[in-house]
C-alpha positions as CSV (number, residue, x, y, z in Angstrom):
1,X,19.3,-205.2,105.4
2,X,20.2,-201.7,106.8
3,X,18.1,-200.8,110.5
4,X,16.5,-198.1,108.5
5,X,15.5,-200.3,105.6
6,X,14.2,-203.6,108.3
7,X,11.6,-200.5,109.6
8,X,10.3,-199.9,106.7
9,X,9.7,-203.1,105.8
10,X,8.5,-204.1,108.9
11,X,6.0,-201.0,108.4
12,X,4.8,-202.2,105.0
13,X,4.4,-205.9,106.6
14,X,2.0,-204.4,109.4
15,X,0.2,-202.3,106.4
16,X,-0.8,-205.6,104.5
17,X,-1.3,-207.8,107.7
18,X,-3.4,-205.4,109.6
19,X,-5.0,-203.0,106.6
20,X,-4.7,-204.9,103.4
21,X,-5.7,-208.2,104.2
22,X,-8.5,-207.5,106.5
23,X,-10.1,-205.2,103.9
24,X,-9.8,-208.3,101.1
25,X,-13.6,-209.3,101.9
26,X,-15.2,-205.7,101.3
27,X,-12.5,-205.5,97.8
28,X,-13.0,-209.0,96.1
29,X,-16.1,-207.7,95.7
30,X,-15.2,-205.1,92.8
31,X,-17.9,-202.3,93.2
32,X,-18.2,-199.2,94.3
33,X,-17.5,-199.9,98.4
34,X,-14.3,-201.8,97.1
35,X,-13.1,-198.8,94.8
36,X,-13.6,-196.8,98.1
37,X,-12.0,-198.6,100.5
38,X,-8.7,-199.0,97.8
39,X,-8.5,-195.3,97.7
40,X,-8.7,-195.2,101.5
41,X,-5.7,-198.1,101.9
42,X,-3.8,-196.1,99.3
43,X,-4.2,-191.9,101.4
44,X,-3.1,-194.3,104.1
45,X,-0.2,-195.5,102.8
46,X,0.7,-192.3,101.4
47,X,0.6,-190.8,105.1
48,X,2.6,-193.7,106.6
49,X,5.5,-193.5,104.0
50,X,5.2,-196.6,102.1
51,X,3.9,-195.4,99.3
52,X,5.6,-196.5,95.6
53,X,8.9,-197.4,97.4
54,X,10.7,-199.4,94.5
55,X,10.5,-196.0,91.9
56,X,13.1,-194.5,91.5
57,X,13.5,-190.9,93.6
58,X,13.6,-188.8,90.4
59,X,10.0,-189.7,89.2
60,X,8.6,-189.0,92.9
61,X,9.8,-192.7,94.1
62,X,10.9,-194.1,97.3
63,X,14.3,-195.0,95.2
64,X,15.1,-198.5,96.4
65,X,17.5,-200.4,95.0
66,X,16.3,-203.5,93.4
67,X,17.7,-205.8,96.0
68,X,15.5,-204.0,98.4
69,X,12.2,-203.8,96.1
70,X,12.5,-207.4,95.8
71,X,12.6,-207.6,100.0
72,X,9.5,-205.6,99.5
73,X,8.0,-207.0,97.3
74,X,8.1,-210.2,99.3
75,X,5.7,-208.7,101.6
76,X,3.6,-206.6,99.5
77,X,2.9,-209.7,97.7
78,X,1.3,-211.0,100.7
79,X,-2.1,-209.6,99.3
80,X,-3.3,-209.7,95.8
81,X,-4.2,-205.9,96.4
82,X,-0.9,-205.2,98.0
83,X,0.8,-203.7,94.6
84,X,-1.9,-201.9,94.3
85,X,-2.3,-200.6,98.1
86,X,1.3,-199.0,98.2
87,X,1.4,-198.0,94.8
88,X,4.1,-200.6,93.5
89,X,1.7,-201.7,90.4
90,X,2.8,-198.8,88.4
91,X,6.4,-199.8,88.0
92,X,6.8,-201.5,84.6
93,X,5.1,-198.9,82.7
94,X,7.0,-196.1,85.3
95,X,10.4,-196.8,84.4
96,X,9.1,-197.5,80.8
97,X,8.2,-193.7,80.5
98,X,10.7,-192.6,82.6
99,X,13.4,-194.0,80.2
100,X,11.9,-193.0,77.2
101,X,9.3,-190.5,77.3
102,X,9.7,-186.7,76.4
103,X,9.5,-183.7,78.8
104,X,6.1,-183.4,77.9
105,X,4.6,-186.6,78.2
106,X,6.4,-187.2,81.7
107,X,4.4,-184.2,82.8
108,X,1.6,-185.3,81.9
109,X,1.1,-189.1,82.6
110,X,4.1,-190.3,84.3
111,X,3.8,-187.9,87.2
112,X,0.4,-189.0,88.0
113,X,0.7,-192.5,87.5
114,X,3.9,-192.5,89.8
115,X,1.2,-190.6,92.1
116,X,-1.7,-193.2,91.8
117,X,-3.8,-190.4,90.4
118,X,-4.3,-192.4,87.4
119,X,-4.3,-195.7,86.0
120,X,-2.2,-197.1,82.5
121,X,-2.5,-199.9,80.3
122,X,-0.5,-201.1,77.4
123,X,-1.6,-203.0,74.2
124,X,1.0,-205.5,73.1
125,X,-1.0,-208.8,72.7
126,X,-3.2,-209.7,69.7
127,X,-6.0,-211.9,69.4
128,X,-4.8,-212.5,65.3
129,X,-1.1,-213.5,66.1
130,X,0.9,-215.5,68.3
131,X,1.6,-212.8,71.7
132,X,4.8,-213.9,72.5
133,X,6.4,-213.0,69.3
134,X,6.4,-209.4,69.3
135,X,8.1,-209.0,65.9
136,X,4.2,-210.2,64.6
137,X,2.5,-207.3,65.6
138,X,-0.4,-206.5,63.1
139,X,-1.5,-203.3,64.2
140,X,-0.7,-200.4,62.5
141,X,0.1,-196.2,63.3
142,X,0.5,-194.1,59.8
143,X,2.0,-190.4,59.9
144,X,-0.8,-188.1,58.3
145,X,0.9,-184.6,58.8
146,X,1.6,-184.0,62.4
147,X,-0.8,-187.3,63.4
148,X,-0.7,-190.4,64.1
149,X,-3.5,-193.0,62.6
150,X,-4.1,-195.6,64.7
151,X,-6.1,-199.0,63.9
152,X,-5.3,-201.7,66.4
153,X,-7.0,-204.4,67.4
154,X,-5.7,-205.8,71.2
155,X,-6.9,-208.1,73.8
156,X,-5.2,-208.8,77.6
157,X,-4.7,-204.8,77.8
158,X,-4.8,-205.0,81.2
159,X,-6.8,-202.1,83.0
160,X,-7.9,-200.5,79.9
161,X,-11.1,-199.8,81.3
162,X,-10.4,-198.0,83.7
163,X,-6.9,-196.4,82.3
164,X,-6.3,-193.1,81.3
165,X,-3.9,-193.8,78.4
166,X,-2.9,-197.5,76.4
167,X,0.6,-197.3,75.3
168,X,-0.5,-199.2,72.1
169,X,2.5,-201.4,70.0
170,X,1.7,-200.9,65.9
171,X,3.6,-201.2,62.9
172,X,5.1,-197.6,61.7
173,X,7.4,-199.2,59.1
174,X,6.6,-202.3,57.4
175,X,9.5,-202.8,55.5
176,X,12.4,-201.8,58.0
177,X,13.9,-205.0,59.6
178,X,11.5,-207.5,61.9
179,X,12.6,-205.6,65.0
180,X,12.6,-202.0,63.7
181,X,9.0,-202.3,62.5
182,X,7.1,-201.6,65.6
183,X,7.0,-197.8,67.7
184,X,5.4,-197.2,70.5
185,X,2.6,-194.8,70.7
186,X,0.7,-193.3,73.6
187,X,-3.6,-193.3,73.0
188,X,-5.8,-191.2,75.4
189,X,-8.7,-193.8,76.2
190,X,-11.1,-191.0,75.6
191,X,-10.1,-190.7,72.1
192,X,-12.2,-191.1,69.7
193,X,-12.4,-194.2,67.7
194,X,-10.7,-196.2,71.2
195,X,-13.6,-198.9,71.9
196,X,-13.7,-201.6,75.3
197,X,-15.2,-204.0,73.4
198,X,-15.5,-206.7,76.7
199,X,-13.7,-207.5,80.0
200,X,-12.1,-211.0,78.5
201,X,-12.7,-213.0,81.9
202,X,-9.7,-215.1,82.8
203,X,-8.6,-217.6,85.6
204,X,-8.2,-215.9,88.7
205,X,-8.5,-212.7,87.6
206,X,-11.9,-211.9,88.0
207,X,-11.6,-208.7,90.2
208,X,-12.6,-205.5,88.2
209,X,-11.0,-203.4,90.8
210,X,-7.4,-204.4,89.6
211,X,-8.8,-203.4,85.9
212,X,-9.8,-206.2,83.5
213,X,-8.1,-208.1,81.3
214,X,-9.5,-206.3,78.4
215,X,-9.8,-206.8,74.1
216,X,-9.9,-203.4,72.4
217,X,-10.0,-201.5,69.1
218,X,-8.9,-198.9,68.1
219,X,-10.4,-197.7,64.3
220,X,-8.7,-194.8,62.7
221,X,-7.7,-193.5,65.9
222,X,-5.9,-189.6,65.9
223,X,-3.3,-188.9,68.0
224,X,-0.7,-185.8,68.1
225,X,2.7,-186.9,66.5
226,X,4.3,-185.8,69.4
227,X,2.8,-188.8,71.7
228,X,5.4,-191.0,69.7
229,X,7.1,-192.7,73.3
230,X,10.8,-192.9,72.2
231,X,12.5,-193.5,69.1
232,X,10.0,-194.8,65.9
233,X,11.3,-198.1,65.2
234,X,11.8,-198.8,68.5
235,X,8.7,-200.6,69.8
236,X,10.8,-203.9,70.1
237,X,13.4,-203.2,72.4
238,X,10.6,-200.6,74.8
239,X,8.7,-203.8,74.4
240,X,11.1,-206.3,75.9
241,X,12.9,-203.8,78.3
242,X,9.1,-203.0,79.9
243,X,8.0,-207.0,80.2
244,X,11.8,-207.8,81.8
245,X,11.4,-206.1,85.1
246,X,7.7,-206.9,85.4
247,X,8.9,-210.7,85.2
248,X,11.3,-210.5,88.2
249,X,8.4,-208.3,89.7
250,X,6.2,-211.0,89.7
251,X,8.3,-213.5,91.1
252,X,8.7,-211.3,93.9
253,X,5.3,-210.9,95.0
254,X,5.0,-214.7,94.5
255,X,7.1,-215.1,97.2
256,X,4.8,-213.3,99.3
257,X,1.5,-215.6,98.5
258,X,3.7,-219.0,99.1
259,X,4.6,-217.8,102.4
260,X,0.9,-216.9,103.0
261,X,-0.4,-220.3,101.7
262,X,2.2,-222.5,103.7
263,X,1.3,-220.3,107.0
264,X,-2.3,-221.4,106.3
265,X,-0.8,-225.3,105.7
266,X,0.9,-225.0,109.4
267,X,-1.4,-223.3,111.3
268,X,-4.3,-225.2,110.0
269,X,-2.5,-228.4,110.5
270,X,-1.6,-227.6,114.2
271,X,-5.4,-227.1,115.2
272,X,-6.7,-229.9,112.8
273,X,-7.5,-233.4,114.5
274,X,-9.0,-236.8,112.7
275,X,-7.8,-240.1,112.9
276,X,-6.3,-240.2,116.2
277,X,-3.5,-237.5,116.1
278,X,-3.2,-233.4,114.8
279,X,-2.7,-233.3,111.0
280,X,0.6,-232.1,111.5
281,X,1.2,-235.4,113.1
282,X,0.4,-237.1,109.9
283,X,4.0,-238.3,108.0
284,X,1.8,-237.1,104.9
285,X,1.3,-233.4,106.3
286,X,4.8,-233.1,107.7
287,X,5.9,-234.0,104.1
288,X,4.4,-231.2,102.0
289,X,5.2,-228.7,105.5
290,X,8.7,-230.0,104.6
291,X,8.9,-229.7,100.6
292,X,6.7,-226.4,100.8
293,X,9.4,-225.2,103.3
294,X,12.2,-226.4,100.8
295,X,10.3,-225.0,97.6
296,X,9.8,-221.1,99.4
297,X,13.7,-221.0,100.9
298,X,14.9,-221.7,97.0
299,X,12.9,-219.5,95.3
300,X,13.6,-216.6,97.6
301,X,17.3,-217.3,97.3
302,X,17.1,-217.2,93.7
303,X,14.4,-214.5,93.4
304,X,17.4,-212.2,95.5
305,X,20.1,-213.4,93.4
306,X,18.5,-212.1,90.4
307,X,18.1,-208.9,92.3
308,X,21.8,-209.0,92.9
309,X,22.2,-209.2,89.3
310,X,19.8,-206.2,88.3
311,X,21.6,-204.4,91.1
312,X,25.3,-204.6,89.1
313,X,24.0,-203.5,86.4
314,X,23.3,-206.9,84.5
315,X,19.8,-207.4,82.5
316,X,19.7,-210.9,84.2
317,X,17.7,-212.6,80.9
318,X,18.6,-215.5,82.1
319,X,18.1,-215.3,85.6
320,X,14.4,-213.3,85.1
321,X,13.7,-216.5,82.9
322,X,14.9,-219.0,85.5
323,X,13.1,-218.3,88.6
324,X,9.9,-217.1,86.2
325,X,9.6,-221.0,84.6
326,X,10.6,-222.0,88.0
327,X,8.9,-219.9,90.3
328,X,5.5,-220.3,88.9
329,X,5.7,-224.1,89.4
330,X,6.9,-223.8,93.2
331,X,3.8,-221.5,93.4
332,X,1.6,-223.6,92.2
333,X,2.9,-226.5,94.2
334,X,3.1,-224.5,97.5
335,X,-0.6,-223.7,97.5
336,X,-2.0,-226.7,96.3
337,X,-0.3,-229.0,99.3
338,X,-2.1,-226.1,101.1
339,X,-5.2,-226.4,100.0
340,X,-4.9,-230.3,100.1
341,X,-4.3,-230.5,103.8
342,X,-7.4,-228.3,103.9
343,X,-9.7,-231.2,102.6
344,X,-12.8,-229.8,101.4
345,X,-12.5,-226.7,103.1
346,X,-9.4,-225.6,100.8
347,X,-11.8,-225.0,97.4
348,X,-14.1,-223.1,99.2
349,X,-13.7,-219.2,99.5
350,X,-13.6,-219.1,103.6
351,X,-9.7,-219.2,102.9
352,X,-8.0,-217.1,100.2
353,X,-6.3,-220.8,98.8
354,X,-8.9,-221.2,96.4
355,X,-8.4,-217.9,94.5
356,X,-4.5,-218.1,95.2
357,X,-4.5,-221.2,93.0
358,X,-6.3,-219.6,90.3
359,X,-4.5,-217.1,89.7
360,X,-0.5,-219.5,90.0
361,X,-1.9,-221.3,87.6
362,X,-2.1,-218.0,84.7
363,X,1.3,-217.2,86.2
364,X,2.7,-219.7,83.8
365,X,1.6,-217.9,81.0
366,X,1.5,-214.1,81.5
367,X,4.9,-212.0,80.4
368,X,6.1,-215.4,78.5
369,X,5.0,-218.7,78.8
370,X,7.3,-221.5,79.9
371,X,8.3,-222.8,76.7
372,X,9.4,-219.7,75.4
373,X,11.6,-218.7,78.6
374,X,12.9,-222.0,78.3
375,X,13.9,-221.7,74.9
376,X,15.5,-218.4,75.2
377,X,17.6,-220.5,78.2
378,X,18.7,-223.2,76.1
379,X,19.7,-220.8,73.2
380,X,21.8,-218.4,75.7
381,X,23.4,-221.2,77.7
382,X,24.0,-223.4,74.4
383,X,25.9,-221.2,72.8
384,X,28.0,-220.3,75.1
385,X,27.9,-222.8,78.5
386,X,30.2,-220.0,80.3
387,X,27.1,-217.1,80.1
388,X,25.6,-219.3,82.5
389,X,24.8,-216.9,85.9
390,X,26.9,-219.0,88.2
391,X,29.7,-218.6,86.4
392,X,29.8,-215.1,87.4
393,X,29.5,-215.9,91.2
């Protein structure tokens, strides 16, 4: 890390330490105080300079290189509001419009998104079909003149109730090939026909203020031709390019909760007495400090390695996949030792273990489940055992 780059992200570490976290009790609570005191955490942030770091400068980004959004990352990740705090939640769909989206449409919802201003959602998953096989899609978008028709039916549309707009994943031509059937299209959520129909309440995620996990519908639903994103008949590859860098995003911020959790294991260990001795006395306690230790140090090296990777200009499928299947199990692992040396006290909420585990347990499944990452290894590698990452080193 450059000088100038360690101050900012020593500035982002004292933002979540001393704003972020302390204001977790007044936001877990997901009304209107908790809307307020986001908002105030994110005019902050804004003033102090850390505000959307990792997008790129052209779209009104900091313009970090990956290697150093990852570094980030690491530290925003500290918080389960952190992402959103500093304005880093907006990414995925951020480059997604920046790559693709028309003069027009960049004006008006990719500058404000970049800006916090407003909030985005995007309908891939469907209740009728399996979600991680894109190329199943059921939802459909018909031209009528100089309109789009669209009747969809979605669920896990993340923030859709409190978005402005649903980039929504439908059939456009049903008999092109399996992975030119599917465009992109962007909905208003004020149009009509666009229905919430519930919040679909999910482990761990429980906190409206993020935006729920949502099911929607959309019947006979009108939109401008013009709010086609990108090519039609390219919904696939928007699709995949979008969920790639929000899978390496999320084992970023992982990093951030294990090292969180495991400073609750240590501390909590140190002050702890029973049977005779500190916990951290105990051969059992020094065991998971020790693996927990072991289980953060690899990640993080291979969390930056597939940063490398982005950086040079590589789509790293196999590394995103690797420390995604990976990653999610040394999370899971990390906090529950935590919350085991904890005793009783662990499951309650007077630590933020409880709700950590929650939530690394749906990180198995969210932007591809294991099997299917595993899979897509095993077919890349197998084919070919040189495409393996470490042959590149």
């Amino acid at each position: 890390m450059t000088e100038s780059f360690e101050d900012v992200r020593e500035r982002v570490r004292d933002f979540i330490d001393h704003e972020v976290i302390p204001a977790e009790p007044v936001m877990d609570r997901g009304d209107g105080a908790a809307t307020a005191q986001l908002e105030s955490l994110k005019t902050e942030a804004k003033s102090r300079g850390i505000w959307a770091l990792g997008h790129p400068a052209d779209i009104g980004g900091g313009g970090r290189t990956f290697m150093e959004t990852a570094l980030l990352n690491e530290v925003i990740g500290r918080s389960f509001y952190g992402q959103k705090a500093v304005g880093t939640w907006s990414m995925q769909d951020s480059l997604m419009l920046k790559e693709n989206a028309s003069d027009e449409q960049r004006e008006r919802w990719l500058k404000p998104l970049v800006a916090g201003e407003i909030r985005s959602s995007v309908g891939l998953t469907e209740p009728e079909v399996a979600g991680s096989d894109p190329t199943l899609i059921a939802s459909t978008a018909v031209l009528d003149g100089d309109e789009w028709v669209v009747n969809a039916h979605k669920w896990f549309t993340t923030g859709a109730n409190i978005a402005a707009f649903t980039t929504v994943f439908a059939v456009t031509d049903p008999d092109a090939d399996r992975h030119r059937r599917v465009s992109a299209i962007i909905v208003p959520t004020d149009s009509p026909g666009y229905q919430v129909l519930r919040a679909v309440p999910t482990l761990g995620t429980e906190r409206t203020i993020m935006g729920d996990h949502c099911e929607i519908r959309l019947t006979d639903v009108r939109v401008p031709v013009t709010n086609l994103l990108g090519e039609r008949g390219n919904g696939f590859v928007i699709g995949q390019r979008r969920l790639g860098p929000g899978r390496i995003f999320h084992a970023m911020r992982w990093l951030g909760q294990m090292e969180r959790a495991f400073e609750h294991l240590v501390e909590y260990s140190q002050r702890r007495y029973v049977h005779g001795s500190m916990l951290s006395e105990k051969g059992e306690i020094q065991a998971f400090i020790a693996e927990s230790a072991m289980d953060i140090f690899y990640h993080r090296a291979a969390v930056l390695e597939a940063a490398r990777a982005v950086d040079s200009g590589s789509l790293a499928r196999m590394e995103i996949s690797m420390i995604k299947v990976r990653g999610a199990k040394l999370l899971h692992d990390v906090i529950d030792r935590a919350i085991q040396a904890h005793g009783a006290l662990g499951v309650t909420p007077d630590t933020p273990l409880e709700a950590m585990y929650r939530r690394a347990r749906y990180a198995r499944i969210y932007d591809g489940p294991d099997e299917v990452h595993r899979y897509t290894l095993a077919r890349l590698i197998g084919k070919d055992i040189s495409k393996a990452p470490w042959y590149d080193v």
